[in-house]
N, CA, C and O of each residue as an XYZ file, in Angstrom:
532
protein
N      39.106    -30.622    -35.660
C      39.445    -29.476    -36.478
C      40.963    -29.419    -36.655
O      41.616    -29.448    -35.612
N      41.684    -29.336    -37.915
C      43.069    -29.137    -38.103
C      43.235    -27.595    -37.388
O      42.392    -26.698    -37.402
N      44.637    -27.570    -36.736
C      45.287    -26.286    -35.975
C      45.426    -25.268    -37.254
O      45.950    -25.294    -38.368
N      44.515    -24.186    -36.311
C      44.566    -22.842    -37.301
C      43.700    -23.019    -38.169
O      43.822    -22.346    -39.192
N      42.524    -23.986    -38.064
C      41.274    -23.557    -39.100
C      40.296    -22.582    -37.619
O      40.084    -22.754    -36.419
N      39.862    -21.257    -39.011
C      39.104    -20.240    -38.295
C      37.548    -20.772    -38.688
O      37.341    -21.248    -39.805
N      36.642    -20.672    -37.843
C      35.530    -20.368    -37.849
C      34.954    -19.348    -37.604
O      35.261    -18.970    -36.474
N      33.668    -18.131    -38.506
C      33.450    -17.267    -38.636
C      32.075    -17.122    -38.448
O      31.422    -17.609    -39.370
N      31.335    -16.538    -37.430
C      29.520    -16.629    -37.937
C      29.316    -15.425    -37.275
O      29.970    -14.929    -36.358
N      27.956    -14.864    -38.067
C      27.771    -13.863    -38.075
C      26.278    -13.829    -37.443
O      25.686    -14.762    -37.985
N      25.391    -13.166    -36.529
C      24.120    -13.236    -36.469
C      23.573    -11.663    -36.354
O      24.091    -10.819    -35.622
N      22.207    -11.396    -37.387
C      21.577    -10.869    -37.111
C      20.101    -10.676    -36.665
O      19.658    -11.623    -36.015
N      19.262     -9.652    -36.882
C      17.870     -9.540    -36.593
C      17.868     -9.405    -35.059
O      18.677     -9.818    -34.228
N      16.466     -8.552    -34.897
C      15.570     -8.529    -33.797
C      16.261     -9.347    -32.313
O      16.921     -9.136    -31.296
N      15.807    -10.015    -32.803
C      16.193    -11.152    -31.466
C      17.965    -11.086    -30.572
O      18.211    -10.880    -29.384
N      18.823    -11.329    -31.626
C      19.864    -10.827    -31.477
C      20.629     -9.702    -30.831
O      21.649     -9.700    -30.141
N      19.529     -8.383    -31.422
C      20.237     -7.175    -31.003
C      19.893     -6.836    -29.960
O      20.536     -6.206    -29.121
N      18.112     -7.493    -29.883
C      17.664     -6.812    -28.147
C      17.188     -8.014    -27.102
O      16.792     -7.727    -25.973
N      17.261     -9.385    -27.576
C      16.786    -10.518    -27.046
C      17.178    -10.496    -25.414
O      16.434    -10.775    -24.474
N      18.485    -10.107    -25.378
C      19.101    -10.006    -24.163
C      18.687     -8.872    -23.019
O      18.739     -8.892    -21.789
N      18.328     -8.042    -23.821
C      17.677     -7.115    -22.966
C      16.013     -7.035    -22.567
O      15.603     -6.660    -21.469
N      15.333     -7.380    -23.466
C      13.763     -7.405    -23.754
C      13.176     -8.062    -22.441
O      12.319     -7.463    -21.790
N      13.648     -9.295    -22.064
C      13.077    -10.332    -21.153
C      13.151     -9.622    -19.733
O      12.135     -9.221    -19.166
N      14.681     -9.473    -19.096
C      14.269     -9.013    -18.139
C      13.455     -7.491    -17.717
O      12.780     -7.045    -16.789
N      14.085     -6.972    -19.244
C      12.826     -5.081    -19.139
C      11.273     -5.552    -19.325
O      10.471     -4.751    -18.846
N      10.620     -6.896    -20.035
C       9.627     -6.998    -19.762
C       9.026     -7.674    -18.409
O       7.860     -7.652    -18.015
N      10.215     -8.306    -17.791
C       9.750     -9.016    -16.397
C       9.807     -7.631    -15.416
O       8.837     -7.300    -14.734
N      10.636     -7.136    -15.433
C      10.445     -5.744    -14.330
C       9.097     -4.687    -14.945
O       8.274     -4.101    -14.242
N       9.180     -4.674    -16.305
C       7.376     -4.157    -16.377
C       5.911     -5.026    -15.400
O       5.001     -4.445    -14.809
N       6.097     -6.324    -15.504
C       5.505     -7.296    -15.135
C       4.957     -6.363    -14.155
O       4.010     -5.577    -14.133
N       6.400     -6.926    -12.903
C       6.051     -6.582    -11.574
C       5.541     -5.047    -11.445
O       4.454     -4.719    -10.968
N       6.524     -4.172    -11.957
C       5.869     -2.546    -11.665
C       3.801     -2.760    -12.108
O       2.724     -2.470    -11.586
N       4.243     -3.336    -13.177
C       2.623     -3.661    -13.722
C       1.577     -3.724    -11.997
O       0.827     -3.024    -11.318
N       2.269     -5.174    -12.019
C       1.232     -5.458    -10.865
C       1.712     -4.882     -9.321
O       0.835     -4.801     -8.460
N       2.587     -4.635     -9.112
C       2.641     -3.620     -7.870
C       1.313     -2.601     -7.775
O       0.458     -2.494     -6.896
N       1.532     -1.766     -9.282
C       0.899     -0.669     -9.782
C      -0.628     -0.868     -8.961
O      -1.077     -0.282     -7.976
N      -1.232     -2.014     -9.866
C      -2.407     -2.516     -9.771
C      -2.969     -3.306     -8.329
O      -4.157     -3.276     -8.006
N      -2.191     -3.824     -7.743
C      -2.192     -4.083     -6.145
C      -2.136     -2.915     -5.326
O      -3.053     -2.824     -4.509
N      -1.217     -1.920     -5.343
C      -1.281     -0.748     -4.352
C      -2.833     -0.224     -4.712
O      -3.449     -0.281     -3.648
N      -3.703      0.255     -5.753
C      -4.263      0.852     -6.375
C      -5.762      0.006     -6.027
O      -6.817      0.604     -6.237
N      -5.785     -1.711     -5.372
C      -6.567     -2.385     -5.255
C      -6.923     -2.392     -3.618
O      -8.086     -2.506     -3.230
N      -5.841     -2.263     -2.745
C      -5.486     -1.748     -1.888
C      -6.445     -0.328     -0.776
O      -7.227     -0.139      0.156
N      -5.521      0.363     -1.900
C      -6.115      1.969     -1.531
C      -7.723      2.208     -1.729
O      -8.468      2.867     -1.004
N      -8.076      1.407     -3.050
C      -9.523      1.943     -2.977
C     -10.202      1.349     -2.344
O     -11.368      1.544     -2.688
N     -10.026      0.040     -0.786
C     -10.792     -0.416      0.153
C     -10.605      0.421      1.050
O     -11.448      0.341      1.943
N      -9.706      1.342      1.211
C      -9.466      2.347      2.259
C      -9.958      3.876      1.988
O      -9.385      4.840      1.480
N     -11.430      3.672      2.611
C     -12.170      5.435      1.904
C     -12.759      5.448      3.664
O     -12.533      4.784      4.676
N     -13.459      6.399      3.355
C     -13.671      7.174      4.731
C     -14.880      6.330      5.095
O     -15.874      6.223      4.376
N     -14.718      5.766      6.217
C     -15.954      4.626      7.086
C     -15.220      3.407      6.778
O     -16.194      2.687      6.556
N     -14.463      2.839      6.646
C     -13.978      1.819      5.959
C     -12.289      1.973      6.374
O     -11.590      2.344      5.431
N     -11.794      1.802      7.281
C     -10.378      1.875      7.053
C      -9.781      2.915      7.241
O      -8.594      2.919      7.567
N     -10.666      4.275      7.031
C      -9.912      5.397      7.123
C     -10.833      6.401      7.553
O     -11.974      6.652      7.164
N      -9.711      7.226      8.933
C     -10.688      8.356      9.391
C      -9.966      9.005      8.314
O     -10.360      8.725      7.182
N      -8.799      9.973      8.439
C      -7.813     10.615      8.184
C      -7.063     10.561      7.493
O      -6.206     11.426      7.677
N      -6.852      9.792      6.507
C      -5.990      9.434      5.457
C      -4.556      8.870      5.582
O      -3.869      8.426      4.662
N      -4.270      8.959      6.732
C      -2.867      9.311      7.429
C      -2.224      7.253      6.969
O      -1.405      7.028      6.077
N      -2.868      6.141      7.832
C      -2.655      4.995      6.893
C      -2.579      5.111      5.812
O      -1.479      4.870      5.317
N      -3.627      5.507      4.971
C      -3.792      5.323      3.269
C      -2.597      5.898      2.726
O      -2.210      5.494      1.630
N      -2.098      6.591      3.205
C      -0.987      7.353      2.471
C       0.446      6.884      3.257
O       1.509      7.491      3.123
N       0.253      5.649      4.123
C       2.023      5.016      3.900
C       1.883      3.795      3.080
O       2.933      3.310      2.658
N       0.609      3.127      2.736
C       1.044      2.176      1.796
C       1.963      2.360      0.559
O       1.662      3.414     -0.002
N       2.828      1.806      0.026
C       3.610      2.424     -0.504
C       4.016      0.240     -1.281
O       3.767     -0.920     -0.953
N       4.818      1.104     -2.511
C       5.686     -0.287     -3.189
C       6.753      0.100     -3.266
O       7.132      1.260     -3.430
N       7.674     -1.361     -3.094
C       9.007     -1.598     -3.952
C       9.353     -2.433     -4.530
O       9.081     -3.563     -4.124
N      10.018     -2.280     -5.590
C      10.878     -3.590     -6.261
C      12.063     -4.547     -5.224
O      12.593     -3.681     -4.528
N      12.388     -5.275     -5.024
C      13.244     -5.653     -4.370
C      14.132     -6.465     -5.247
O      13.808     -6.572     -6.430
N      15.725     -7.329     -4.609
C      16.494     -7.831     -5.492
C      15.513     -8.636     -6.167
O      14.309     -8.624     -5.911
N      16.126     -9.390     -7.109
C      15.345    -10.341     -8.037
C      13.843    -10.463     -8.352
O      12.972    -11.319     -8.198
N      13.963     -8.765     -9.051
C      12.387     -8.827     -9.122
C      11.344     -8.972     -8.050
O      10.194     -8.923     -8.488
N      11.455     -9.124     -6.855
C      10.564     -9.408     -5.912
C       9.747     -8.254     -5.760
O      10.538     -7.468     -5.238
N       8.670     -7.653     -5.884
C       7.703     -6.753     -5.478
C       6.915     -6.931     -4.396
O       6.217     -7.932     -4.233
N       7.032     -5.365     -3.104
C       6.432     -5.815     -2.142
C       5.308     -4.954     -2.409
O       5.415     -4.197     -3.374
N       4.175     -4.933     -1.679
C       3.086     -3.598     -1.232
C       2.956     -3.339      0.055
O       2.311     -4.198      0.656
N       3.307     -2.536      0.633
C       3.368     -2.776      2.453
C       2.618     -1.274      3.075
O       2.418     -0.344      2.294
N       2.295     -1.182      4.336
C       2.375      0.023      4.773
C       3.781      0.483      5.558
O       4.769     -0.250      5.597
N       3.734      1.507      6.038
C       4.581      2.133      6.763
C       5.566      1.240      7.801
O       5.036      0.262      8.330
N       6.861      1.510      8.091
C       7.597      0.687      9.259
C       7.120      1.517     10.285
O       7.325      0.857     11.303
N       6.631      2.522     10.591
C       6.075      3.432     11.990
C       5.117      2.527     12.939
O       3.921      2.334     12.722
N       5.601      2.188     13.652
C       5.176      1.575     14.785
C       3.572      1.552     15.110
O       2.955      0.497     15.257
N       2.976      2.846     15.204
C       2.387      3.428     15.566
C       0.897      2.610     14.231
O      -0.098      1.949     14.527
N       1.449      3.110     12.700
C       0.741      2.664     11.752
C       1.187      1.623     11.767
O       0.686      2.306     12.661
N       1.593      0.689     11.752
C       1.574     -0.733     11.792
C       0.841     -1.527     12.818
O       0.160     -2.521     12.562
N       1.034     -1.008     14.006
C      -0.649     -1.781     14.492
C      -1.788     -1.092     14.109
O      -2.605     -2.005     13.985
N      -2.300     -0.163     13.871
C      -3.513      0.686     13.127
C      -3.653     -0.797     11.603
O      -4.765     -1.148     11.206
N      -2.410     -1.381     11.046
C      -2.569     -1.897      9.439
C      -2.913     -3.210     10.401
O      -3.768     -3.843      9.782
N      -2.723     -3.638     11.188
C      -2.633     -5.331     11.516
C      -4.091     -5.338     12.064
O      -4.804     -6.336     11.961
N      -4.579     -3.962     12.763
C      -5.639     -4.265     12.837
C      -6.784     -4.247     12.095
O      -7.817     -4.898     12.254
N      -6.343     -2.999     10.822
C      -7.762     -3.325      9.824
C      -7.375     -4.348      8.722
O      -8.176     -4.814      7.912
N      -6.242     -4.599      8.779
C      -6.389     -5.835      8.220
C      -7.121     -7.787      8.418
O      -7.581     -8.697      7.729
N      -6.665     -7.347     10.301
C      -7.946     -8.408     11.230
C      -6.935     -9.439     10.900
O      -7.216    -10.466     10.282
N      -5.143     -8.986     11.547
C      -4.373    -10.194     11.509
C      -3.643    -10.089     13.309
O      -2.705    -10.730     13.783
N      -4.480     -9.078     13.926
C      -4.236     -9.376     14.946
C      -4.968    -10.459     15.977
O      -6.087    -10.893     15.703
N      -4.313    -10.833     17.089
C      -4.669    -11.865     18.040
C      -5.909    -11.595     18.488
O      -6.690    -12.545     18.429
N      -6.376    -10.442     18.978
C      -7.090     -9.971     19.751
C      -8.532     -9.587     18.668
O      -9.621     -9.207     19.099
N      -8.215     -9.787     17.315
C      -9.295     -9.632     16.516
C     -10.442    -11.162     16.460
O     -11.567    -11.328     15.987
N      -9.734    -11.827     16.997
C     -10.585    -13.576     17.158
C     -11.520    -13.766     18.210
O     -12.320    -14.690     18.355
N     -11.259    -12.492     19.126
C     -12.047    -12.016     20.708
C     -13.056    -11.230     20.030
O     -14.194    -11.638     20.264
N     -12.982    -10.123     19.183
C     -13.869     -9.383     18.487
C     -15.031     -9.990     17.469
O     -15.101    -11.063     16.868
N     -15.876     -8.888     17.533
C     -16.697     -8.990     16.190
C     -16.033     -8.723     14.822
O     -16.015     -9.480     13.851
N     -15.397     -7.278     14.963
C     -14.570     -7.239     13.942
C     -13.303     -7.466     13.733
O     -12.346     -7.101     14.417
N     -13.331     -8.524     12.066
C     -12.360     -9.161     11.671
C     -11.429     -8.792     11.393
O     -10.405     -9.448     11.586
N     -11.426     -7.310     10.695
C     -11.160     -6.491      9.789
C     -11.424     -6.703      8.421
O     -12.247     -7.469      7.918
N     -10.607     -5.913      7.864
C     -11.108     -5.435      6.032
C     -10.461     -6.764      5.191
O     -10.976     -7.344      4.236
N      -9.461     -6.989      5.704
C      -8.761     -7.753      4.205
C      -8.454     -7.402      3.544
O      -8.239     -8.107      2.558
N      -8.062     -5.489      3.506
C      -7.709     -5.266      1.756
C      -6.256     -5.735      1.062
O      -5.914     -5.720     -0.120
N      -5.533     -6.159      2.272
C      -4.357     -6.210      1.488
C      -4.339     -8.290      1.696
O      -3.252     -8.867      1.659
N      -5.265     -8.855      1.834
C      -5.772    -10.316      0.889
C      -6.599    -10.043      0.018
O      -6.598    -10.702     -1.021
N      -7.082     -9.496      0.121
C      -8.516     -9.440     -1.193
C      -7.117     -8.688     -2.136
O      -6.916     -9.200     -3.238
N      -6.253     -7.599     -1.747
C      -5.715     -7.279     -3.248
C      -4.448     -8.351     -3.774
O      -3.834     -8.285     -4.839
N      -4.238     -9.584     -2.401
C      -3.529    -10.488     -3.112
C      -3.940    -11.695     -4.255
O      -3.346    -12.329     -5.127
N      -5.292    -11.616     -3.718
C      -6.392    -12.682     -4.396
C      -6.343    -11.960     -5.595
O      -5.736    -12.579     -6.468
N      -6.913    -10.499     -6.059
C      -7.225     -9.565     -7.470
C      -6.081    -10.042     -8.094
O      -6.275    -10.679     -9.129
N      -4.428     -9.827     -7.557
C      -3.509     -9.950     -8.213
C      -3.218    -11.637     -8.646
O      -2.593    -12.138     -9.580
N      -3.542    -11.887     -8.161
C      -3.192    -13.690     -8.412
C      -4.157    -14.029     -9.758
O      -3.717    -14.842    -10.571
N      -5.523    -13.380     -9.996
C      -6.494    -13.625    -10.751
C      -6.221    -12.954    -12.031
O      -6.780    -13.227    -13.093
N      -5.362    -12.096    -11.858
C      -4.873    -10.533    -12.697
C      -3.633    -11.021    -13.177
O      -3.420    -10.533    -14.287
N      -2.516    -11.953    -12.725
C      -1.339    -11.782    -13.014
C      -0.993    -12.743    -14.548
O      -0.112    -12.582    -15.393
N      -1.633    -13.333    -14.487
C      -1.771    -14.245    -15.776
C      -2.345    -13.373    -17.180
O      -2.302    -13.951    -18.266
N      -2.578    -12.758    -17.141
C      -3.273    -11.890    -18.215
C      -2.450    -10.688    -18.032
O      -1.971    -10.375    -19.123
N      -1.957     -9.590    -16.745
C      -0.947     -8.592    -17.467
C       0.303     -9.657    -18.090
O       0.841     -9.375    -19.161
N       0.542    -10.403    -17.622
C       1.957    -11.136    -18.065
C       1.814    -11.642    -19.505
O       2.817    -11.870    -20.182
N       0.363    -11.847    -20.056
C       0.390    -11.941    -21.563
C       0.535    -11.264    -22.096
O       1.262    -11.412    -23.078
N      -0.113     -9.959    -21.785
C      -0.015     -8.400    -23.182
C       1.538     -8.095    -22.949
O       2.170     -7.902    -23.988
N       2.257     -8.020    -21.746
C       3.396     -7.746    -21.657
C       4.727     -8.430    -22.222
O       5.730     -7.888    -22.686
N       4.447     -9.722    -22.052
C       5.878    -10.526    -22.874
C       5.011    -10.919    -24.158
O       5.734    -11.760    -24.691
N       3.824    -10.785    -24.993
C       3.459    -11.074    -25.963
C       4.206     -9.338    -26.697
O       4.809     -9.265    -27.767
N       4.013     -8.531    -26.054
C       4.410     -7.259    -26.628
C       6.448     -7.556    -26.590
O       7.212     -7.328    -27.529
N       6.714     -7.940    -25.613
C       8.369     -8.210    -25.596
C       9.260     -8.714    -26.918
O      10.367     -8.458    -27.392
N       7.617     -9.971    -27.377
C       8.147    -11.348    -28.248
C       7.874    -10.262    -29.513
O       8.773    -10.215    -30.352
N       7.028     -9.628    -29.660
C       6.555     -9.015    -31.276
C       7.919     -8.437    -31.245
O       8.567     -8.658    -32.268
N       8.631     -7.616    -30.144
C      10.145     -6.726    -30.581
C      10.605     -7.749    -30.625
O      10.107     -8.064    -31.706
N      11.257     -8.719    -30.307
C      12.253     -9.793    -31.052
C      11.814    -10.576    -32.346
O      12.628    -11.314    -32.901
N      10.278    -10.393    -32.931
C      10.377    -10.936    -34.012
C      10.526     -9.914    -35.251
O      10.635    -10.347    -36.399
């Protein structure tokens, strides 16, 4: 290029104005998506005879987003409910001595989500791509 020739370009449309933003607001829908749908897969293995006298577990499962998008589903850090979760979940030591295994709800709601995550992630960035076109 000879010194002091300007080059000038201009871009518009869709893509342009929100492209930059769309992707990661539809990847954090993603996850809230399936958090949503995991806590919710979760909770409804935990009804009364099943996991729950008292409600008192059922109500620390809880979600968060974490850095980089990471979504957890967990119960409570309380000591107390956290062996109550290890055991109806049947990931304790002493559950291999037992008859009962426990429930599995929080594998069975990792399995739902794994089977599930491919299909919210279409309506969601297929809806992202229609705003950039």
């Amino acid at each position: 290029m000879a010194k002091g020739t300007v080059i000038d370009s201009k871009t518009t449309g869709p893509y342009f104005q929100h492209g930059a933003r769309a992707i990661p607001e539809a990847s954090r829908e993603w996850v809230e998506d399936m958090l949503r749908e995991g806590e919710a897969k979760v909770n409804a293995q935990l009804y009364a005879g099943h996991g729950v006298l008292t409600g008192r577990y059922k109500s620390t499962i809880h979600t968060e987003i974490k850095s980089n998008l990471h979504g957890v589903i967990d119960d409570s850090p309380d000591r107390h409910m956290s062996i109550i979760g290890a055991w109806l979940e049947g990931s304790r030591t002493r559950n291999e001595r037992h008859r009962f295994k426990g429930y599995g709800a929080f594998r069975k709601g990792r399995a739902h989500l794994r089977r599930l995550a491919n299909e919210l992630a279409g309506k969601i960035y297929a809806r992202a791509t229609r705003r950039l076109t």
